[in-house]
N, C-alpha and C positions, 0 to 999 in steps of 0.2 A: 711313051715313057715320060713320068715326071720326073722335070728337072730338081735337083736339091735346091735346099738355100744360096748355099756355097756357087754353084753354077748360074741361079739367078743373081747372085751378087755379083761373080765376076761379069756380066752381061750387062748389067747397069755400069760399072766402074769402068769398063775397056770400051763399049759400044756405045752408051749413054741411052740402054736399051728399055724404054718409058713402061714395052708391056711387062719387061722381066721385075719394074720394082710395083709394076700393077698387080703380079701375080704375088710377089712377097709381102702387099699391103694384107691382099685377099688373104692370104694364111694368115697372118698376126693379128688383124685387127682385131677381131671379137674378143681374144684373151686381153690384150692391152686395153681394149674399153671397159671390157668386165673390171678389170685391177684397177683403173682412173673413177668408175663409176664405185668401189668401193673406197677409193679416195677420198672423194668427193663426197661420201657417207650421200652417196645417188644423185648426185647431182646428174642427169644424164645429160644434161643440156652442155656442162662444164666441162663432163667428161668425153661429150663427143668432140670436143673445142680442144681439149687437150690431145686425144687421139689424132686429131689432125695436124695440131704440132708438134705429135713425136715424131710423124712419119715425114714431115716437111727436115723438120733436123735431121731424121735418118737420111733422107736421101740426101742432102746437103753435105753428110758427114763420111757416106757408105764408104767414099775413098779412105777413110781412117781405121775404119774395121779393121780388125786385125786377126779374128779368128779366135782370139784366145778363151773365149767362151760360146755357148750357143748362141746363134744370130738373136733371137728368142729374149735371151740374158740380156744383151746387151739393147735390144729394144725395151724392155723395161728399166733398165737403166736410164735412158735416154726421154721415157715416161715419167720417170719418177722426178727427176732433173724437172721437167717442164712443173709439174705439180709443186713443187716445191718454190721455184721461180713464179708461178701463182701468188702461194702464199705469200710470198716477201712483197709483190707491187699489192694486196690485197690492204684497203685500211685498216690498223689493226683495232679500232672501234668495232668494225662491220665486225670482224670474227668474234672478239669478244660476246656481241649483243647474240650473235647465231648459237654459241655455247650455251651462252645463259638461256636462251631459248628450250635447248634441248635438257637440259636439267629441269626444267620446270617442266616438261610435257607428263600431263598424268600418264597413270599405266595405259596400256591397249585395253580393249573392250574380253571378254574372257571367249570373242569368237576368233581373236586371232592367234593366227596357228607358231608355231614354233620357228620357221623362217622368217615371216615377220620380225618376231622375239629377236629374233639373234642379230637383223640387220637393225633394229633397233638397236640395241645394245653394240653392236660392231661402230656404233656413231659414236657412244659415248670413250671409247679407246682413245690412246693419243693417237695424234698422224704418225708416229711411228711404230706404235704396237700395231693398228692399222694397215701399213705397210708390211711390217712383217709376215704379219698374220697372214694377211690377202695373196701375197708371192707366194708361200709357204702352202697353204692351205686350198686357194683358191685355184690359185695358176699354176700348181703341183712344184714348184722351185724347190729344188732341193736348199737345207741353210743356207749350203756353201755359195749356191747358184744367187742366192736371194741378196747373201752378204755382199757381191762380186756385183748385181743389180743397184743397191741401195749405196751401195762405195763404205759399207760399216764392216769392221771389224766380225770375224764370226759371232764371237761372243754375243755383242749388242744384239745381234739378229736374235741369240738362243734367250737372250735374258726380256730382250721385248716379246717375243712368244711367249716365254714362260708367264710373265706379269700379264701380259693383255688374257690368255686362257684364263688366267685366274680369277681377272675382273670377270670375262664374258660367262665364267663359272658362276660368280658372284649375284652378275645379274640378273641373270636367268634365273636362278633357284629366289631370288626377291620377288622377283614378275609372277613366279608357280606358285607362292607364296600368296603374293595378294588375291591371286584367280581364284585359291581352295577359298578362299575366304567369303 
């Protein structure tokens, strides 16, 4: 019988049980890497850097848990935090020159396919339509679940969906555009 979350939590917090938070890494990690590697607009090398410090502050933290959302929730929360604390020690020169990078990058070749397109286009979003989007869509978060994840308001979460769609609508139909051509 598998244990729940809930019961591997309590087994790390009351026994200090290594394999119960081994088994809770094993379930989380691929979604939480997947959400940091769309952070990171792929960085996988960043975002495996990142997955390993959410799970170091989770288990750091597991005693604070409180339940009041999915384990899941509050792991990307604690994802997103890290990502975020990235950005602020990051120089903000370095990011600058990486934007302007990605704006200047000609289109793709007219053999690449549509997922390509869109993780392309998924970079030019901000880091928070990004977020959004990614919890939302990616990691199936409900708004409520994502707003509860990021620490925003519902709203911001439904109004960065909203704008980021629009752009990644935007984009897209510009990229189909050049390839008829």
């Amino acid at each position: 019988m598998e244990l729940s979350d809930a019961d591997l939590i309590a087994r790390v917090v009351l026994d200090d049980d290594h394999h119960a938070f081994a088994e809770l890494v094993r379930r989380h990690q691929s979604p939480v890497r997947a959400t940091l590697r769309s952070l990171t607009r792929g960085d996988e090398v960043r975002a495996d850097e990142l997955a390993q410090e959410t799970f170091l502050r989770a288990y750091r933290s597991l005693k604070n848990f409180r339940a009041e959302s999915q384990f899941s929730t509050w792991l990307y929360r604690i994802a997103y935090n890290a990502f975020q604390d990235e950005l602020r020690r990051a120089k903000p020169h370095d990011a600058l020159e990486d934007h302007e990078a990605e704006l200047t990058q000609p289109a793709e070749t007219e053999r690449v396919d549509l997922q390509h397109d869109l993780a392309e286009a998924m970079k030019r979003l901000t880091d928070n339509e990004r977020a959004a989007i990614t919890l939302c869509y990616t990691s199936g978060l409900t708004h409520e679940e994502a707003a509860a994840a990021l620490g925003w308001p519902l709203g911001t979460v439904k109004t960065n969906i909203l704008t980021g769609k629009e752009k990644l609508r935007r984009y897209l139909e510009s990229w189909q555009d050049r390839r008829a051509t």
